[in-house]
matplotlib code that plots the C-alpha trace (Angstrom):
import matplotlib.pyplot as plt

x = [-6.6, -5.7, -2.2, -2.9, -5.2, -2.4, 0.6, -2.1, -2.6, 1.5, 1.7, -1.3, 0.4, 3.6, 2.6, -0.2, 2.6, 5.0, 7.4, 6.3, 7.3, 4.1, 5.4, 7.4, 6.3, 6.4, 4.3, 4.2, 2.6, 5.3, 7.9, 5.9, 6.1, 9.1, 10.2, 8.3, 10.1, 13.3, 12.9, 11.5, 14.8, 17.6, 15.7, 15.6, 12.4, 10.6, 8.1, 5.9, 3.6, 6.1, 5.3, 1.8, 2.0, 3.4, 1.0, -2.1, -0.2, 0.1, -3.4, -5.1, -2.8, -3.4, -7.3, -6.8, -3.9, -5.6, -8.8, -7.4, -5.2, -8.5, -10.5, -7.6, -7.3, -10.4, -10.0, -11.0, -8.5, -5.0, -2.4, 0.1, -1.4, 1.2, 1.0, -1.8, 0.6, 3.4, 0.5, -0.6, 3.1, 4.0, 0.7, 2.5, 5.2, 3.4, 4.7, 7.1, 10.2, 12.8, 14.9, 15.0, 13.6, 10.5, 10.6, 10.9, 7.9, 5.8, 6.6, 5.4, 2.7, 1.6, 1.4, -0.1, -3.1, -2.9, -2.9, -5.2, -8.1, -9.8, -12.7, -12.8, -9.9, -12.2, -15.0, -13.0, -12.0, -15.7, -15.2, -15.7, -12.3, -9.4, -11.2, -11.4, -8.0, -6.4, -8.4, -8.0, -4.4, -4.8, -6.9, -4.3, -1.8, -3.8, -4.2, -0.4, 0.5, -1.8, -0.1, 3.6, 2.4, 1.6, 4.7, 6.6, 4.6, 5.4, 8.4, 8.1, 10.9]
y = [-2.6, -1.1, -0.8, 1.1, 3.7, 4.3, 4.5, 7.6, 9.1, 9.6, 10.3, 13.2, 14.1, 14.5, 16.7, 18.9, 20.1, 20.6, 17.8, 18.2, 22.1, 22.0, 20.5, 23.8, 25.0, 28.7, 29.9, 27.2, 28.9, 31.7, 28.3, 27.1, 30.5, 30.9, 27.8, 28.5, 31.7, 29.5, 26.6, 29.3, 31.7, 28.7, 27.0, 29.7, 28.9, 30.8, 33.2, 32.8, 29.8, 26.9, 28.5, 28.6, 24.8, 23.8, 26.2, 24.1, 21.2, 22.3, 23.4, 20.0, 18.0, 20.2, 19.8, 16.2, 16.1, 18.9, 17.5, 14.1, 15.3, 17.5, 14.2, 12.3, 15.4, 15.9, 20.0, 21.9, 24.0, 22.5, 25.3, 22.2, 22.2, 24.9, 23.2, 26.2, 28.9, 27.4, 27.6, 31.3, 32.3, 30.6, 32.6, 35.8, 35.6, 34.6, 36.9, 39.0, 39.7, 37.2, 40.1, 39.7, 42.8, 41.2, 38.1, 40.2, 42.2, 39.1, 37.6, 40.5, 41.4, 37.8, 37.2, 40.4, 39.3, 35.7, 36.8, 40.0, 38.1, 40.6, 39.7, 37.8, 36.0, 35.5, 33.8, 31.8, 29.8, 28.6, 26.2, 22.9, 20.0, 21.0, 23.7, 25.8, 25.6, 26.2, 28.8, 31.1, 31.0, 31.2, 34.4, 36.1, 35.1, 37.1, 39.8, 40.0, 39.6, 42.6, 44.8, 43.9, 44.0, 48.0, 48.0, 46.9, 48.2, 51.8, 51.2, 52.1, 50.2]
z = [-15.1, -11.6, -12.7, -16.3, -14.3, -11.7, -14.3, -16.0, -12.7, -12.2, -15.7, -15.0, -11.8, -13.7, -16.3, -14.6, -12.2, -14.8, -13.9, -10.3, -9.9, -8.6, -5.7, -4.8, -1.3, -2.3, -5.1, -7.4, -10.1, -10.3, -10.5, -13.1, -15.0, -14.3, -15.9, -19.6, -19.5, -19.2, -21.3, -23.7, -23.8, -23.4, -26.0, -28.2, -29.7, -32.4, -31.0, -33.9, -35.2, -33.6, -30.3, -31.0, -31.7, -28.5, -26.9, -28.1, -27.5, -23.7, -23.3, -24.7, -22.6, -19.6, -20.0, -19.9, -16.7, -14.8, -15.1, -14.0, -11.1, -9.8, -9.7, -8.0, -5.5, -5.0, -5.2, -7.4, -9.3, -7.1, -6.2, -7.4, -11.1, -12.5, -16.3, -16.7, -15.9, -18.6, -21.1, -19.9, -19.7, -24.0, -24.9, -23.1, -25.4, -28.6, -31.7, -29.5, -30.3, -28.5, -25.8, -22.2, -21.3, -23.4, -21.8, -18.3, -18.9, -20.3, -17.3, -14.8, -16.8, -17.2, -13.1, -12.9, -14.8, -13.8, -9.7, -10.4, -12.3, -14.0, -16.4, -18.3, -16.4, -13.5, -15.7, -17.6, -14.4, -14.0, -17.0, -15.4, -14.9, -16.7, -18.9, -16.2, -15.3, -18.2, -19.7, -17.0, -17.7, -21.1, -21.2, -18.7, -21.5, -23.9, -22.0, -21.0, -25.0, -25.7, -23.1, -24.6, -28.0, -27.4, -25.4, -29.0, -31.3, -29.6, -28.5, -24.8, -23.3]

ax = plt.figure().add_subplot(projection="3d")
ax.plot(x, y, z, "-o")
ax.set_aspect("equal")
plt.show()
């Protein structure tokens, strides 16, 4: 029974710092970011429903390896949990047109809202475990995707 618990706690570890990204001394969340951006664009995914998919796919297994790396750290909200930002940064993109200069300003715009915490940004991150983790994430990723879809829809890049 010990055994089966640790082998979940590495798998938790694992995936709540995106393949241990988290691990990066320097602004782990950025890495993390930084590395949905980049799966995203050498994948080549479609921006449209499939994204969306993998997006609630992220969040629910985020809930569950955030939540159990915060209990095994015993902090709330660890700086090494990036898995939120990958989820914040696929919601950034969401129904955008697939261009670098897209992807660029998703990106900005995304650690902009993410670092800057505006409400309801800010509240969301009171959800208790893994809730809280991702949802703040997840609401910066909204508000990033509303900022580029005006930037599309008018054309001002």
């Amino acid at each position: 029974m010990n055994e089966k618990r640790q082998w979940r706690d590495e798998v938790a570890r694992f995936l709540a710092t995106t393949l241990y990204t988290g691990y990066f001394p320097v602004a782990p969340g950025t890495v993390g970011a930084a590395a949905a951006v980049l799966l995203l664009w050498f994948v080549g995914m479609d921006q449209g429903f499939l994204l969306l998919g993998l997006v609630l796919l992220t969040t629910l297994i985020g809930v569950w390896a955030a939540g159990r790396a915060e209990a095994l750290w015993q902090e709330t909200d660890p700086g090494r949990v990036n898995l939120d930002e990958v989820a914040g940064m696929m919601v950034s993109l969401l129904f955008l047109p697939r261009t670098g200069v897209v992807f660029i300003l998703a990106f900005v715009a995304f650690r902009v809202f993410d670092i800057l915490k505006p409400v309801p940004v800010s509240t969301a991150e009171r959800l208790p475990r893994g809730w809280g983790i991702m949802a703040d994430d997840i609401v910066a990723g909204i508000y990033a995707n509303i900022v580029l879809q005006l930037v599309v829809y008018f054309r001002l890049f």
